[in-house]
C-alpha positions as CSV (number, residue, x, y, z in Angstrom):
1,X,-4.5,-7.2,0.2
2,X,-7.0,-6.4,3.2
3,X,-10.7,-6.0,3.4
4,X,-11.5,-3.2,5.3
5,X,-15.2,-4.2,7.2
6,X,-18.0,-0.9,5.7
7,X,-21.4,-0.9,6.9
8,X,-24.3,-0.2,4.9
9,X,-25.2,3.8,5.9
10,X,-24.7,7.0,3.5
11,X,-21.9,8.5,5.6
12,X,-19.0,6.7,7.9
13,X,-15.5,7.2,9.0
14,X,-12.8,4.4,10.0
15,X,-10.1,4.5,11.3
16,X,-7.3,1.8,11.2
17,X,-3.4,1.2,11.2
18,X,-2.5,0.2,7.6
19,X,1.5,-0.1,6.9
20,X,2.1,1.5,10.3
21,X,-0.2,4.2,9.1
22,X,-2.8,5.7,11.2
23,X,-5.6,5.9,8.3
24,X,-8.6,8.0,8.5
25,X,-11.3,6.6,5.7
26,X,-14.1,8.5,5.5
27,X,-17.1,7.5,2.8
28,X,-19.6,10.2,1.6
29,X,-22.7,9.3,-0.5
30,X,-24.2,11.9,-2.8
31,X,-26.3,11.6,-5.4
32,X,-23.4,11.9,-8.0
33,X,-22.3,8.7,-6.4
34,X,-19.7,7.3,-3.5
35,X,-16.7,9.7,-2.5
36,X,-13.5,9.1,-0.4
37,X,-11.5,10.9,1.9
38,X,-8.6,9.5,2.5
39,X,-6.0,10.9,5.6
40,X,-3.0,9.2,7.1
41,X,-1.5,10.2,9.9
42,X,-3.7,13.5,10.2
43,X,-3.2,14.6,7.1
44,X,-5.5,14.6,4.0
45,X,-3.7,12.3,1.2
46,X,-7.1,12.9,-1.4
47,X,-10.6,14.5,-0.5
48,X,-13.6,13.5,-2.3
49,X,-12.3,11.1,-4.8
50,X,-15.1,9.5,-6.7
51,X,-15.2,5.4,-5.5
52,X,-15.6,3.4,-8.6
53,X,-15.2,-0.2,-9.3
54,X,-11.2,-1.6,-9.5
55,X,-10.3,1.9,-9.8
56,X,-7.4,2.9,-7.5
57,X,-8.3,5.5,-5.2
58,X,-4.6,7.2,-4.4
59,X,-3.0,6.4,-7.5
60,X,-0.1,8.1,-7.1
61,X,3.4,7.8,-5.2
62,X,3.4,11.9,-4.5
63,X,0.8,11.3,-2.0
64,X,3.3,9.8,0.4
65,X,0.7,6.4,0.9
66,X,1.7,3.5,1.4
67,X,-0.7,1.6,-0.7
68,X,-4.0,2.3,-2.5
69,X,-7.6,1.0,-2.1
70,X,-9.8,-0.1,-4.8
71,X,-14.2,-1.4,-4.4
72,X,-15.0,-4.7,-5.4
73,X,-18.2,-5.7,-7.0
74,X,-18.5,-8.8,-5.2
75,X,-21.2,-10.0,-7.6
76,X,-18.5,-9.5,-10.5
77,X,-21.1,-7.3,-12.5
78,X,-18.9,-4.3,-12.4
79,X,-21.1,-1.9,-10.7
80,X,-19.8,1.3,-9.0
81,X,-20.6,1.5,-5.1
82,X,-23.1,2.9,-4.0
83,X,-23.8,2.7,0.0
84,X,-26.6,0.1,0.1
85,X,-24.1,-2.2,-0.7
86,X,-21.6,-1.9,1.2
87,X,-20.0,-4.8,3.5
88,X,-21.7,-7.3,1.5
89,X,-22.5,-6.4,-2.5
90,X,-18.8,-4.0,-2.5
91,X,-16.0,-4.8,-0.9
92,X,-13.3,-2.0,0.3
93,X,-10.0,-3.4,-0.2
94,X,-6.7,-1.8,1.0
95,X,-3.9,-3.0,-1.5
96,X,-0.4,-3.5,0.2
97,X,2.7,-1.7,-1.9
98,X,3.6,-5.4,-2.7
99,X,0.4,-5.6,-4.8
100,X,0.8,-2.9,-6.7
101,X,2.6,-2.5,-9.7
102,X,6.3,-0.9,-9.5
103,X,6.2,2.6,-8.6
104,X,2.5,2.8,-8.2
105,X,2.2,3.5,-3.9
């Protein structure tokens, strides 16, 4: 499990070698909430996956991924993210195959 460093603004990309992965996070806020889009390797695994608390954003093995991400609610309230609080309130977390269940990424 890795915390991957977010800022605090409406609209960011990051970039960083996960599981010798070259991954392209990007984070979009609209006023339905926080969405992902998730590439690896310069190709889109998801677009515009709603970010929710401890709900996997890849979910699924057919994506090719190795691994999944999940927000934190830091303050253990629950909340979904919403971009004020990000790096501090909501933590991105990238979860290593190991920490997933069997067959899940």
């Amino acid at each position: 499990m890795l915390v991957v460093p977010t800022q605090a603004v409406p609209n960011q990309t990051l970039t960083v070698i996960l599981a010798g992965q070259q991954v392209q996070v990007t984070l979009l806020q609209k006023s339905t909430g926080l969405y992902m889009d998730l590439q690896s390797n310069g190709e889109e695994v998801v677009g515009l996956v709603v970010c929710q608390n401890l709900n996997r954003i890849v979910r699924d093995l057919y994506f090719g991924f190795i691994g999944d991400f999940v927000f934190l609610d830091n303050t253990g309230a629950g909340a979904d993210p919403d971009f004020t609080g990000l790096g501090s309130r909501f933590s991105l977390i990238y979860l290593e195959a190991a920490d997933l269940p069997p067959g899940a990424g």
